[in-house]
N, C-alpha and C positions, 0 to 999 in steps of 0.2 A: 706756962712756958713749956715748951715741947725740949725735949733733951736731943742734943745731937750726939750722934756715933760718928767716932772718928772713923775714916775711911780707907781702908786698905788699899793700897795702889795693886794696879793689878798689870803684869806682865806683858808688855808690848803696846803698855797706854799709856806712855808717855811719862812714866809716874818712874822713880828709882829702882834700878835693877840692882841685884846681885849678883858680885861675881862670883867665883867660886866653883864650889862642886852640886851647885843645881843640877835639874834635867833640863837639856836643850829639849826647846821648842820640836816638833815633827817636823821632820823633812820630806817628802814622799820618793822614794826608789826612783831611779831614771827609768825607763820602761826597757825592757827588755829588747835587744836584737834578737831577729829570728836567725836560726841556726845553720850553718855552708851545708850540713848534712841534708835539713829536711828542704831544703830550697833543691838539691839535687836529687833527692829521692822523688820528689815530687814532677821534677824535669823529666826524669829516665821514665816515670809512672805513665806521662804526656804522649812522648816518644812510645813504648810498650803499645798503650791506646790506639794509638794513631797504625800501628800497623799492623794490630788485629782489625782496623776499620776496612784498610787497604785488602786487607786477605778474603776478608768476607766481600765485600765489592767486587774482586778479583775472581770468586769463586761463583757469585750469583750474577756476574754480568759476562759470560762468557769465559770465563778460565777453564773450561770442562774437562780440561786434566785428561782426553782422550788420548790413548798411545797409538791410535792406528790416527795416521794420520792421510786425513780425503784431501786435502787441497791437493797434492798433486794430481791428483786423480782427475778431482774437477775443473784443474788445468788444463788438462792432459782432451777431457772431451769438446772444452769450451773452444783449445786452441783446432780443433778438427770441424768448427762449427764457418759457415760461410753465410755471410750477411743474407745474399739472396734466400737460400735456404733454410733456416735457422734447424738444421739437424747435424747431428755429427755424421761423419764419416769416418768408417774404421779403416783403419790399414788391413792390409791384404792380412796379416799375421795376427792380427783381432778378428777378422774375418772367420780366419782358422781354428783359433780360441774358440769362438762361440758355436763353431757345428762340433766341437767334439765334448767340450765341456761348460755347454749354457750355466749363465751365476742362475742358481738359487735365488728365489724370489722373496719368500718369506721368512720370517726368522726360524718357524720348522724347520723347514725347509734344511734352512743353511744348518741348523742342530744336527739333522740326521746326518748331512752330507762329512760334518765335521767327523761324528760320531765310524760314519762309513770307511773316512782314512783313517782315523786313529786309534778307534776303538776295539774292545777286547771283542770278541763273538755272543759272549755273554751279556754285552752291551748292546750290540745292533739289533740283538733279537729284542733287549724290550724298549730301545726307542722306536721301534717299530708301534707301539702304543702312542706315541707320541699325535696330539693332535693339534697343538695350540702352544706356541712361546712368546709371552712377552718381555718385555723388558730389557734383555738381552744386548739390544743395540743401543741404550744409552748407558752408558759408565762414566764417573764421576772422579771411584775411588772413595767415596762419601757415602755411605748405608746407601749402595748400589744393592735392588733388590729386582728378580728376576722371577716370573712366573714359567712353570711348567703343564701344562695341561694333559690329561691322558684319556683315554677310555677307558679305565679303569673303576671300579666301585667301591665303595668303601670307604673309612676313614684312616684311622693310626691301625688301626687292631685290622686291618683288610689283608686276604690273603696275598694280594700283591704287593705287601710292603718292601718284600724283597727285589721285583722289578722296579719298585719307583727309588727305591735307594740306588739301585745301579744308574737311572736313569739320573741322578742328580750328583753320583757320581761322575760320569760321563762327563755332565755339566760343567764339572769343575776341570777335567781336562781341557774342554774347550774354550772358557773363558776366564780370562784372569780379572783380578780384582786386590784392593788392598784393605776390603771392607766389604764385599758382598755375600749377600744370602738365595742361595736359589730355593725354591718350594716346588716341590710336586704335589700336581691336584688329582683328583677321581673328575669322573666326568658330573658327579652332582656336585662338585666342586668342594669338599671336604679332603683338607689337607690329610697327606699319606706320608712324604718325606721333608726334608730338607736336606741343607749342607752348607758349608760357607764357602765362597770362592772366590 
């Protein structure tokens, strides 16, 4: 004959409970709400996002932050222009402009010319080395950077490091910037000076 064990009831089967100072069953936590805070930090975070998107968009599709501004300019030729023709015509007092003081063609050009009104004596005599500028005519205000080319020989240690600094001095008289770097080159093209402008 096989012996039986009595059998202990066991809690939530049906069997007699006790009242008393037992341990209740597990109950599991309601799950947490997320917080007003991080739901808003995360919002503003969106917003933030969203308009450094706009600014770089704004800056590489056209925003070019130029302070001289051509349109009227290129208003000013387009409205002088007749369908037949498709050339402008200048007014008598443009006319006059141009035989006493022709623009400058190139961006030397326009460096010396600048250099020519504004500069000290000590300046005109060495943008007179002056052979080659670029960069000059696109400004951003953004690591706007400008070359200077000269006839000059040498590197840093060249004995015209003193005209290529004046010369990049000058530079900075003539063009402004809120970020730019000019360089001045020798003619084997080893940099001589710089400046910021």
């Amino acid at each position: 004959m096989s012996q039986q064990y009595p059998q202990q009831p066991q809690p939530g089967w049906g069997g007699p409970q006790q009242q008393g100072y037992g341990t209740q069953p597990f109950q599991p936590q309601p799950p947490k709400k997320p917080k007003a805070g991080k739901i808003v930090g995360f919002g503003c975070l969106g917003v933030v996002a969203l308009f450094v998107l706009i600014g770089i968009a704004a800056a590489a599709g056209g925003g070019n932050g130029d302070s001289t501004d051509t349109g009227a300019k290129d208003k000013a030729v387009a409205a002088g222009r007749t369908p037949e023709s498709g050339k402008a015509e200048a007014t008598p007092a443009q006319k006059q402009k141009q035989k006493t003081h022709p623009e400058p063609k190139t961006q030397a050009e326009q460096f010396k010319a600048c250099v020519a009104k504004s500069g000290t004596a000590t300046e005109k005599k060495a943008v007179r080395h002056v052979t080659k500028v670029t960069g000059a005519d696109k400004r951003n205000d953004i690591l706007d950077s400008a070359e200077v080319y000269t006839d000059f020989t040498g590197g840093l240690m060249s004995d015209n490091q003193g005209d290529a600094k004046l010369i990049a001095s000058a530079f900075t008289s003539c063009y402004e910037s809120k970020n730019g770097l000019v360089s001045v080159y020798g003619q084997d093209g080893d940099l001589i000076a710089n400046a910021n402008y």
